[in-house]
ZAMARGU-4260 file (C-alpha; in steps of 0.2 Angstrom, whole numbers, plus 5000, padded with zeros to 4 digits):
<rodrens>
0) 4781/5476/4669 | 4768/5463/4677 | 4757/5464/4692 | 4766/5469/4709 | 4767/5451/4714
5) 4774/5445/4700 | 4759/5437/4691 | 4751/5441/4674 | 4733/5445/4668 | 4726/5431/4656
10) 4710/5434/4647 | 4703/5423/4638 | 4696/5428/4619 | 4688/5413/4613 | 4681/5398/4622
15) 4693/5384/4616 | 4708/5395/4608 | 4717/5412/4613 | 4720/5422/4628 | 4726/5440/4629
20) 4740/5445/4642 | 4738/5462/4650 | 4753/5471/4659 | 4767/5464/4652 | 4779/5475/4643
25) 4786/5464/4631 | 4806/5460/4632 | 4819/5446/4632 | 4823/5452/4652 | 4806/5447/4660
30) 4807/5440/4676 | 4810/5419/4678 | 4792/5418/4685 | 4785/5429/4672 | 4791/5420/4660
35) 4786/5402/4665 | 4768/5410/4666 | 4768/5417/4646 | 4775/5399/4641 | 4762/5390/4652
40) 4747/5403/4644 | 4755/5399/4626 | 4754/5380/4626 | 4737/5381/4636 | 4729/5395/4625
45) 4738/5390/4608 | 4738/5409/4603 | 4743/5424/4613 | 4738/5443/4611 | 4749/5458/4618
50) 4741/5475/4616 | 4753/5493/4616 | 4769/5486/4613 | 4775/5502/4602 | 4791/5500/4611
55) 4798/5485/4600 | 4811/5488/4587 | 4815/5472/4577 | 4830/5469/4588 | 4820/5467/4602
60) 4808/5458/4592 | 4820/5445/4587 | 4826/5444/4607 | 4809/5436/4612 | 4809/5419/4604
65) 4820/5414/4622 | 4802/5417/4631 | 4795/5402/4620 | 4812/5391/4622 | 4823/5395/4607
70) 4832/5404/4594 | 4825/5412/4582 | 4824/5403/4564 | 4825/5411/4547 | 4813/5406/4532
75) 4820/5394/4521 | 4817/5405/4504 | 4811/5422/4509 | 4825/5435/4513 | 4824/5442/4530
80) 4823/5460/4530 | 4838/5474/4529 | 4846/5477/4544 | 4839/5458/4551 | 4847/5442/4551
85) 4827/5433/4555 | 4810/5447/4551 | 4800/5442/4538 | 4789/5458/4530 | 4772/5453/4524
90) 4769/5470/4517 | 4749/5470/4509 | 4758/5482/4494 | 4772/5469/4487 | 4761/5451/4489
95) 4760/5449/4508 | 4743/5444/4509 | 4744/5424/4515 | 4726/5423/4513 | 4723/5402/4516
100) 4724/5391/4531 | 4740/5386/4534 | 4753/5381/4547 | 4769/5390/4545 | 4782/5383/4534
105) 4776/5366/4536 | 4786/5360/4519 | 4801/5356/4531 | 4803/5344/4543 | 4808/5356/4559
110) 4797/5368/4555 | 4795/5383/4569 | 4788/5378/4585 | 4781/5398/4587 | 4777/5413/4575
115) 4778/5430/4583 | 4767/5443/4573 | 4769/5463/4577 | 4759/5474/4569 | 4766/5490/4560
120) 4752/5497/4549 | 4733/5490/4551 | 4720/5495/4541 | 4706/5504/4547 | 4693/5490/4542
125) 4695/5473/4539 | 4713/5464/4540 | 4710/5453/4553 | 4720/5435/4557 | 4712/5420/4563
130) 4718/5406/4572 | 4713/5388/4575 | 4717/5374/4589 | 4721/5360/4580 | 4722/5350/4595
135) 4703/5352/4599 | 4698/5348/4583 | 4709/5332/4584 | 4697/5330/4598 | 4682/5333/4590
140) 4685/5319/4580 | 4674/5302/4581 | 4683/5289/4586 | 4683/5283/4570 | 4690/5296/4560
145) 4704/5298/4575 | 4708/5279/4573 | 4711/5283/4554 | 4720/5298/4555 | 4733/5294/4566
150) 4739/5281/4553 | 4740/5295/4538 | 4755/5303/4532 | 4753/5318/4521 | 4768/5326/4510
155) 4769/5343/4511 | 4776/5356/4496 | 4780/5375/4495 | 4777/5372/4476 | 4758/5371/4478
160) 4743/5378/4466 | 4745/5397/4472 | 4732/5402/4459 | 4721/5390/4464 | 4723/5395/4483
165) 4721/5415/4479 | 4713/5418/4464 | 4714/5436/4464 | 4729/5435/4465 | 4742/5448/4456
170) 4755/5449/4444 | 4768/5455/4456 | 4760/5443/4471 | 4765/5427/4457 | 4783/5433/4452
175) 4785/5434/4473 | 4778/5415/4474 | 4788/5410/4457 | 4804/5419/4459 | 4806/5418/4480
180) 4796/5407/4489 | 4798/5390/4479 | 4817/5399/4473 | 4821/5378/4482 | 4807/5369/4483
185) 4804/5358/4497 | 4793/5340/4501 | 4792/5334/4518 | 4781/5319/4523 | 4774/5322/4541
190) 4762/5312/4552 | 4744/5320/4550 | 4744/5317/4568 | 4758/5326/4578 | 4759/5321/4597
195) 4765/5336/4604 | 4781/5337/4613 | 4777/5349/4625 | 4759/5345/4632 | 4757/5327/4625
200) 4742/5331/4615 | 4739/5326/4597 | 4735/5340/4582 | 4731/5339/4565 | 4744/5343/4555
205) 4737/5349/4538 | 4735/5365/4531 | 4738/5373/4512 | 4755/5365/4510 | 4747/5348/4509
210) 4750/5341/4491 | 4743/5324/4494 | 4739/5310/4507 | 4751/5295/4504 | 4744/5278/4498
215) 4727/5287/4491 | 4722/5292/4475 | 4722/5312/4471 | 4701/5310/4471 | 4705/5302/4489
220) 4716/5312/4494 | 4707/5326/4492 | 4691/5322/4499 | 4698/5316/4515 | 4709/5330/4517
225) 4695/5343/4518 | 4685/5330/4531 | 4701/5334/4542 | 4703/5353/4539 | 4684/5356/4539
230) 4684/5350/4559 | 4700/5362/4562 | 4692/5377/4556 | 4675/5375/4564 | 4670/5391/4570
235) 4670/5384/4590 | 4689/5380/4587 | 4692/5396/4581 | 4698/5414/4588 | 4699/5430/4575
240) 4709/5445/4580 | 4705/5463/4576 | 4724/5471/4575 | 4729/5486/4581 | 4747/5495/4579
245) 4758/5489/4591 | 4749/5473/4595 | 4760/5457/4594 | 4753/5440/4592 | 4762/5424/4598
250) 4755/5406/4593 | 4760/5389/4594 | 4764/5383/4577 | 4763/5365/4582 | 4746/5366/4589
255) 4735/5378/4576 | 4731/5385/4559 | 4731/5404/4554 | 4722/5413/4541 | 4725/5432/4536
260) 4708/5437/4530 | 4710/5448/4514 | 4695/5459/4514 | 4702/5476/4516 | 4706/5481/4496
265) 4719/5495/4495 | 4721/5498/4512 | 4740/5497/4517 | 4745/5481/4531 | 4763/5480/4536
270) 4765/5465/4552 | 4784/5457/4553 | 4785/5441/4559 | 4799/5430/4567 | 4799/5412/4571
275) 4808/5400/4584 | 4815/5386/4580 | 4806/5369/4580 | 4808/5351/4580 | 4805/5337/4570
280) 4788/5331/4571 | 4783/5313/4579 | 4770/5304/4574 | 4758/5293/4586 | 4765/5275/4580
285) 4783/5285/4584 | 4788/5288/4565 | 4798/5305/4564 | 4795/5317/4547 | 4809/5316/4536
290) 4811/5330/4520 | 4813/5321/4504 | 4817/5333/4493 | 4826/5352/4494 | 4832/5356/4476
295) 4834/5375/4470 | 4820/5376/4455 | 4826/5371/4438 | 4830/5389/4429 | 4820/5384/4414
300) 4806/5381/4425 | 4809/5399/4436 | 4811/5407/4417 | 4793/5402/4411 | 4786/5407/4428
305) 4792/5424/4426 | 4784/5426/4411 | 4768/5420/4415 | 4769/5433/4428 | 4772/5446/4417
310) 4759/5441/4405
</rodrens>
């Protein structure tokens, strides 16, 4: 379903980042043109909104990453779930609150080039997601601080300080970061500025899987990495989301950080995501990102974990 001559409604939501499309009925069987129009708001917009699509089973959901040019991907530790060969859950009763800036699974090298969100059960206050445009905020940069990130490498790590990240975290939310998420545990060394295969710009590739800068000291380290992800989530570079059942959010995984804002206590929150396969990052002096490490975690290690948990 679009318009009757074939072209879609794009509104804007926020001034640099975020557009929602209004009547399209989400499938993998839209039209050539209407098609080319979603992908061309998508890398313009960096995120995506589609209201009242009640329609989709996870099938169907699986079926859209060919609108955003590939396959879907599965996660490289989580399980996808029964009766699915790519949805991840993030259920808010069994851990699923990813309550930290991040860009998805950036602990590999091709990490997904698109996260498509749809939302099963919202809470009645609070539970919103908020993206933002790491392109602008690459932008916003002096010239100074551009000149030296786009030298910088960063290693990234599933086997970060989850604790430190979400310190209200729960006993069951640390046995499902101990016992499936690092189950292998990944390093990855990607430019910390990505040029964009698609539009040509250069992002800011950060975010919570960021274990260090390379050739800095941890003190270093540190400090500079919060100079950089300070400017990305600056409130003019950002869009926030108010969910509602049957909404689906689409964003470019290459181009923004998300955040799921935990503030809605016992209140039940069910979305299912599936991602579409990416490429491997280039940096701007050409350098590709390579993963030096994948190694399932030592049992020893994964035994004392689960202790801790239980604790």
């Amino acid at each position: 379903m679009s318009n009757d001559d074939g072209t879609i409604d794009v509104v804007p939501v926020a001034g640099r980042i975020g557009a929602e499309i209004r009547g399209v009925r989400l499938s993998a069987d839209l039209s050539a043109a209407v098609t080319s129009q979603i992908r061309d708001a998508w890398l313009k917009h960096k995120v995506l909104f589609f209201r009242n699509q009640q329609h989709l089973d996870e099938a169907a959901q699986e079926s859209l990453t060919t609108i955003f040019g590939a396959a879907p991907v599965g996660h490289p530790t989580v399980p996808a779930i029964n009766g699915t060969r790519f949805i991840t859950e993030l259920d808010s009763r069994y851990g699923g609150r990813a309550n930290s800036w991040h860009t998805d699974v950036t602990f590999v090298d091709a990490y997904p080039r698109a996260s498509i969100l749809r939302a099963l059960v919202v809470p009645t206050s609070g539970g919103d997601t908020t993206w933002a445009n790491t392109a602008a905020a690459y932008q916003d940069l002096s010239p100074e601080l551009r000149e030296l990130a786009d030298k910088l490498w960063a290693v990234h790590t599933n086997e970060y300080d989850y604790q430190a990240r979400r310190t209200k975290s729960t006993a069951e939310d640390l046995k499902y970061y101990d016992e499936v998420f690092t189950s292998t545990i990944y390093e990855t060394e990607h430019p910390v500025v990505r040029v964009h295969p698609e539009t040509g710009e250069r992002t800011l590739l950060l975010g919570h899987f960021v274990k260090k800068l390379i050739g800095l000291s941890s003190f270093d380290s540190a400090h500079l990495f919060q100079v950089f992800q300070d400017h990305i989530t600056k409130l003019e570079n950002t869009v926030r989301w108010r969910w509602a059942v049957g909404d689906v959010a689409v964003w470019d995984n290459r181009a923004t950080q998300h955040y799921a804002i935990n503030d809605y206590g016992d209140q039940h929150r069910l979305v299912r995501r599936v991602t579409v396969d990416g490429d491997v990052p280039v940096g701007v002096d050409g350098r590709r990102s390579v993963t030096r490490k994948k190694a399932p975690k030592p049992r020893l290690e994964r035994a004392h974990a689960e202790a801790v948990a239980a604790e």
